[in-house]
N, C-alpha and C positions, 0 to 999 in steps of 0.2 A: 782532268781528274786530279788524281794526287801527282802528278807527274807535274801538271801544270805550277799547281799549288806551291810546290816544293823548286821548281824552278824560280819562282816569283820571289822565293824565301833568300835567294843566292844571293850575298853579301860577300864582305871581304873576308872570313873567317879562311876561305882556303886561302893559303901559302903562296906564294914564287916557286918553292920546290916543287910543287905536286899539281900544278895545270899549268893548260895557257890561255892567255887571254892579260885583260889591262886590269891591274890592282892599285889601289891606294895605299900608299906608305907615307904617311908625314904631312895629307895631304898633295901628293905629286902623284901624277900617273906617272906607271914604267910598265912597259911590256917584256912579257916574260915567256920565253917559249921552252919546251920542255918536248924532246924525240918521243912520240907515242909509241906505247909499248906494242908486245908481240899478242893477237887474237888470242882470246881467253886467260890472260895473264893478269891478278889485278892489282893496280898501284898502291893501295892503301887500305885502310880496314873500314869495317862500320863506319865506327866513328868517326869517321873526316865528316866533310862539310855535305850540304844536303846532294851536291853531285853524285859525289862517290856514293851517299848512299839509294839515289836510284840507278845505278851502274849497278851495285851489288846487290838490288833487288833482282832488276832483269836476272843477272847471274842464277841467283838463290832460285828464281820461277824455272830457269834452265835443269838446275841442279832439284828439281823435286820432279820435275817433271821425268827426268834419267831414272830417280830411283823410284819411281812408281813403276814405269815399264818394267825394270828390271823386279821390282818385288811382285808384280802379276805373273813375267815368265819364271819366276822361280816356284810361286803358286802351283799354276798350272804344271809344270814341270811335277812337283811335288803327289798333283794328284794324277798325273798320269803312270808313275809310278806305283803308286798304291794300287790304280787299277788294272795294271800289267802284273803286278805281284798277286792281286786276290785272281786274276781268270788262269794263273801259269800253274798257282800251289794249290793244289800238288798233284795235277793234271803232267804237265810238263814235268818240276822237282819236286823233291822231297821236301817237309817241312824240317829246319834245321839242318840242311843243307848250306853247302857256301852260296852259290847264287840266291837263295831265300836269305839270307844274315847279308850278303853285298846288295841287293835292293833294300832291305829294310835301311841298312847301313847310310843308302845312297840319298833314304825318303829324311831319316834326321839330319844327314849332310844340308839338306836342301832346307828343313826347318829351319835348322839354325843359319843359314847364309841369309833366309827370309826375317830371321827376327833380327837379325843384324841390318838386312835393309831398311826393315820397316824404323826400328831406333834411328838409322843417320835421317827418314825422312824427316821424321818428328823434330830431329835438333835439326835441320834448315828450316822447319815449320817454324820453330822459336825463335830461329834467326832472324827471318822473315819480318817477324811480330816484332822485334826488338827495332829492327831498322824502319817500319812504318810507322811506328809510337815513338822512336826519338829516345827509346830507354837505352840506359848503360844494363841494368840489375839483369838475367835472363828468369833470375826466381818469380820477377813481378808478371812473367807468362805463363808461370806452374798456376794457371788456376785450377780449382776444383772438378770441373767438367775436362778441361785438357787431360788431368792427371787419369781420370776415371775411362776416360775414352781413349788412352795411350797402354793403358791397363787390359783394357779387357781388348785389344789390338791383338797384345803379343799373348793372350789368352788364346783366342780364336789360332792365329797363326803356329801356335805352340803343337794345338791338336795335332797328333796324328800316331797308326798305330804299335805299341811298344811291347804288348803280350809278348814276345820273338825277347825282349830282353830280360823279360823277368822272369818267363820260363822257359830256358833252350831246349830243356829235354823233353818237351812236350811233343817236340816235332818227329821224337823218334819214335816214341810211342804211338802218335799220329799214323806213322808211314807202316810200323807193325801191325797196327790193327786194319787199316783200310786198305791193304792193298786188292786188288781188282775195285776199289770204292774210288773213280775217278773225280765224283763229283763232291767229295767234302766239301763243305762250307769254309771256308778262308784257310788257315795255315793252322788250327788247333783238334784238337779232341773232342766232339762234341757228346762221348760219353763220361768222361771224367771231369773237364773244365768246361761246363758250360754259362757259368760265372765270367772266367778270362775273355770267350765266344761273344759272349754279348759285348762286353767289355769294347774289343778288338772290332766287335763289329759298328758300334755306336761311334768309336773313335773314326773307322774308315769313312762312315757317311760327313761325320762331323768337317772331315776334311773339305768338305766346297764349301765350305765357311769362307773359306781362303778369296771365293771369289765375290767378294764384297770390293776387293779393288780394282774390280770392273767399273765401278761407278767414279772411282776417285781416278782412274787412267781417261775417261772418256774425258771427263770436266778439264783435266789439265793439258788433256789434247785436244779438246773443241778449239773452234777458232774466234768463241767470244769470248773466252779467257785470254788468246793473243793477241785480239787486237783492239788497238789502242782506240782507235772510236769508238768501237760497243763498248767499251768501258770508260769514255769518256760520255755517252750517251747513257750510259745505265747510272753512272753516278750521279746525273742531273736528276736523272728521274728516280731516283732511290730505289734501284732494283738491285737484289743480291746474284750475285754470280753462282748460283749454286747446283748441285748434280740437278734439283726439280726443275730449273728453268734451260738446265740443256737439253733435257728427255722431252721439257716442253715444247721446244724448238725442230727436234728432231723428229715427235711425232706430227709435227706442223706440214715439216717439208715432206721428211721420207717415211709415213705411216704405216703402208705395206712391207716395208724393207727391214723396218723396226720389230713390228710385229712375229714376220715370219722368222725373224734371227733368233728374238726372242724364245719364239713356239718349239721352233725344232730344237733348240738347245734344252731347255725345259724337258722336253719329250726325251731327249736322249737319256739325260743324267736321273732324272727321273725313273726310267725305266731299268736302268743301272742298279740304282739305288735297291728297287724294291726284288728285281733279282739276286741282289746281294741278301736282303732280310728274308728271302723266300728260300734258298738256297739250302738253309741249315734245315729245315723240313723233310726233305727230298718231295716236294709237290709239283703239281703243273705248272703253277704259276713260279718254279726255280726258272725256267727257261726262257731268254731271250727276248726270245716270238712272244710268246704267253703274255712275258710283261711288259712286252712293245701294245699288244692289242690291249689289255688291260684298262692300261695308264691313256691309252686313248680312245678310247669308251668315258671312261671317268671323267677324263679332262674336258670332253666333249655334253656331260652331265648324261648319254646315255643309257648306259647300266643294264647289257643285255641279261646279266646274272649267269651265263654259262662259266663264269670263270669268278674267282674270288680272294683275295689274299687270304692264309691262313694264319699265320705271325701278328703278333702286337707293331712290330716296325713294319710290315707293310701295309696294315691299315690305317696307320697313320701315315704314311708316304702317299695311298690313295685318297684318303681325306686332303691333305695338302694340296694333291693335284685336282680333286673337285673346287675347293675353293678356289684357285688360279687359273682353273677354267672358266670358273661364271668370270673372275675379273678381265679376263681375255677375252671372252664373247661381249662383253659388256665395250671392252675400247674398238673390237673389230665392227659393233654397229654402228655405235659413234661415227668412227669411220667410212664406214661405208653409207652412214646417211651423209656426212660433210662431203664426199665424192660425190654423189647424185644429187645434191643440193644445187639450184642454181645459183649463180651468181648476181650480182648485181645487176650489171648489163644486162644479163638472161633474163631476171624479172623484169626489168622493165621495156624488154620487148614486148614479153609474152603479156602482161597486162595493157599494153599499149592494144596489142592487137586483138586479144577479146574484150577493151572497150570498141573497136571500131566494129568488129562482128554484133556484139551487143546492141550499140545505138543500129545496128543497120537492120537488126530485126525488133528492134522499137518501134522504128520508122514501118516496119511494115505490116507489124500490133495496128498500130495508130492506122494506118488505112483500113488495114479490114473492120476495123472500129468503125471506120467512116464507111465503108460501104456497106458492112450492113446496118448501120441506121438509114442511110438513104433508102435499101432492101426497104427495111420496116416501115419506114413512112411510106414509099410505093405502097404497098401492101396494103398498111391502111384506109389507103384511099379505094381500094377496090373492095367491094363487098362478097357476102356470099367466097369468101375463101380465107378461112380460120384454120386450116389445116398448114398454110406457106405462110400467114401470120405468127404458129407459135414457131414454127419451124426457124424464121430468122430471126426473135427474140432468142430463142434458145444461141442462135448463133451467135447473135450482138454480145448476149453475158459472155459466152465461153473468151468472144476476142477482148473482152475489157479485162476477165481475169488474165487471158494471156498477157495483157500490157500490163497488167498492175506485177504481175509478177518479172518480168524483164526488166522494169523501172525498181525494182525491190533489187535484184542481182544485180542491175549495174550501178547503185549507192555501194552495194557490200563492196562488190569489184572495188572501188573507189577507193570507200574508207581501209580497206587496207590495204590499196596501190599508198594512199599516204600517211600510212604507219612505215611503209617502209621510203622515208625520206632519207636521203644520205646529208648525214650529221655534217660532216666535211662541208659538203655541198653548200649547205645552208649556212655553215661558218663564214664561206668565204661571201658569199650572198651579202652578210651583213655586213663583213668588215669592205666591202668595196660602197655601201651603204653609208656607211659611218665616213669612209674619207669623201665620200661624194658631200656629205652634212660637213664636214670640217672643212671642206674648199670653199661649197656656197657661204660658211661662215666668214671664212677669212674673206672670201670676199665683196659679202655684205659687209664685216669691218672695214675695208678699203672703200667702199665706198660712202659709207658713214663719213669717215676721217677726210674724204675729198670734200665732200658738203659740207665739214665742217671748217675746211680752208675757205673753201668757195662765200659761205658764211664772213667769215671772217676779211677775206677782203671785199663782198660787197660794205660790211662795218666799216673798213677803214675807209672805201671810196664814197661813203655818205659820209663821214666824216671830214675828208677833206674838201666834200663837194658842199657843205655850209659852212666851211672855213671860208671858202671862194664866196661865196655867198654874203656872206659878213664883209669881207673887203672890199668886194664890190660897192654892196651899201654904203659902207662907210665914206668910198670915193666918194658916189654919188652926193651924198648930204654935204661934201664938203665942197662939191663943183655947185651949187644949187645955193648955199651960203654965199 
């Protein structure tokens, strides 16, 4: 792949200083050895020669790979937070409290450490891009999609919620008004700021936004992105390395495993979600249970109707979950018809052997065919019994349809026993075809070329043989003079 490529490119450009191995100076080899440094130390920058820069590729794939991990657990970290802070306030504390001000404190601590990971990913991203394109400039990698999808990154990852900073005293009046009211909706007032409510509540859901780098951790931890075949095979074949062709991969091998990681995770946050939007109502579907059964009815496209969101956000949290249920029922049949699908081998067992059950009640169509004609003709020959005459006409017809229709089932059998030809199969069929035709060539050539020696010296042996011919005579006529 490019590792090859870039090898292949290696000239004298590196130094004496900076490797070892044999270099040209003047025309003269000289060997230069140079103590290899300490594990993850590196000798030189980018721009050395094409070594160094696949040494600091590896590095750079090392180094993005660190800060993805680390930008997912600070994600995650982030939202678990938020949802330890909306089930505690103000059940546990009070709103505008210190422990409500040290979580929220602790959820922008964690934003901003996240949008500082996500910017160093982006600069090794550039890095990356600079050292595989052979650029000095890094502006020639600000393109416009880069720019727009580095932008709305530290968008998404920025969310999360701030109501606690713009109004502290919200939370004391909070805790004045509701007290014996354990179940407020988040950390505000939902009789005076229900503007902020929304606000603070649109910001909390907003928050699994964060887990979009679920997809960008799998891809950079799969292990067709580390190794060097599959992506020395993928580049011949011009396949991109991308999150759709690892999910493809994954639901290839571990479809059930996928599935249910997926389902239950869906189902949880989901049902989170829409207890958070149900919550500021005080309804049935605030609780737990309600919106565990809910969201799984919906998701299921059931819809017993005992139960219902009553909120604009949790109708559309159950709309969401209807639609990711059909596309979830839709890949788990998939599924589960590629699992009870037979295999190759399997088909052509199972065709194999209801052609031999088939021909074997052909064979015994085709006799009773024959015997009752023999019947019939008996028959005919006796008179005075026209009642055992239609009797085995009627029987002759029924076993000729029986065998016309057994002869119809085993074409069909047939024609699609060979529709399914294995492509392979037949490849290799040919090409042992074709070197069998390119051997008898060569050597019908070779025996051409002998016949045409053979040729050639019976040519020369007539030729010499009326040369002898001529001298002979010629003695002759001069012993005869």
């Amino acid at each position: 792949m490019e590792m090859t490529s870039r090898f292949s490119n290696f000239d004298s450009k590196v130094d004496g200083r900076n490797c070892d191995g044999l270099v040209n100076h003047n025309g003269e080899t000289m060997e230069i050895r140079v103590p290899l440094s300490p594990s993850g130390k590196r000798l030189c920058p980018i721009e050395g020669g094409n070594l160094y820069r696949l040494r600091d590729r590896k590095f750079l794939l090392e180094d993005k790979k660190r800060l993805c991990s680390w930008a997912l657990g600070t994600a995650v970290l982030g939202i678990m937070l938020m949802i330890l802070h909306a089930e505690l306030c103000p059940v546990v504390y009070q709103p505008g409290s210190v422990y409500a001000l040290s979580i929220n404190g602790l959820i922008s601590f964690s934003t901003g450490c996240l949008l500082i990971l996500i910017i160093a990913f982006h600069y090794k991203d550039i890095r990356l891009f600079i050292s595989d394109h052979n650029q000095v400039d890094w502006r020639i990698a600000m393109t416009s999609n880069r720019v727009l999808g580095i932008s709305l990154e530290l968008v998404v990852c920025a969310i999360h919620p701030v109501a606690t900073y713009l109004r502290p005293d919200m939370g004391n009046r909070l805790g004045e008004k509701s007290e014996g009211n354990s179940s407020a909706p988040l950390c505000l007032s939902s009789s005076h700021k229900e503007v902020m409510l929304d606000v603070e509540l649109l910001l909390s859901a907003l928050m699994f936004l964060r887990l979009y780098l679920v997809h960008r951790a799998v891809l950079l931890h799969s292990k067709v992105l580390l190794s060097a075949s599959y992506r020395s095979i993928g580049s011949l074949n011009n396949i991109n390395f991308t999150f759709r062709f690892v999910l493809k991969l994954l639901m290839n091998q571990y479809p059930a495993r996928t599935l249910l990681v997926f389902i239950m995770f869906f189902w949880l946050s989901a049902s989170w979600m829409l207890r958070l939007c149900e919550r500021q109502e005080q309804v049935e579907t605030g609780g737990m249970g309600t919106a565990l059964w809910l969201i799984a009815i919906t998701f299921l496209t059931v819809g017993y109707g005992d139960v219902s969101p009553h909120t604009s956000c949790g109708k559309v949290v159950c709309l969401f979950t209807g639609v990711m249920g059909v596309a979830c029922t839709a890949m788990l049949v998939a599924v589960m018809t590629k699992k009870l699908a037979l295999n190759k081998g399997e088909k052509h067992v199972h065709f194999f052997m209801m052609d031999i059950q088939i021909s074997k009640r052909i064979r015994h169509a085709a006799a009773n065919v024959l015997r009752e004609c023999w019947l019939l003709h008996r028959t005919t020959q006796e008179k005075d019994n026209s009642g055992e005459h239609r009797h085995h006409q009627r029987c002759l017809l029924e076993a000729i349809c029986v065998f016309r229709h057994l002869r119809l089932k085993r074409r069909k059998l047939r024609d699609f026993a060979s529709e399914m030809v294995d492509l392979s199969k037949m490849q290799m069929i040919m090409c042992d075809l074709s070197a069998n035709w390119n051997s008898s060539y060569h050597e019908l050539e070779q025996r051409i070329i002998s016949m045409e020696q053979k040729l050639d010296e019976l040519s020369r042996s007539f030729q010499s043989t009326s040369e002898l011919l001529a001298q002979a005579l010629h003695h002759s006529r001069q012993d005869h003079r």
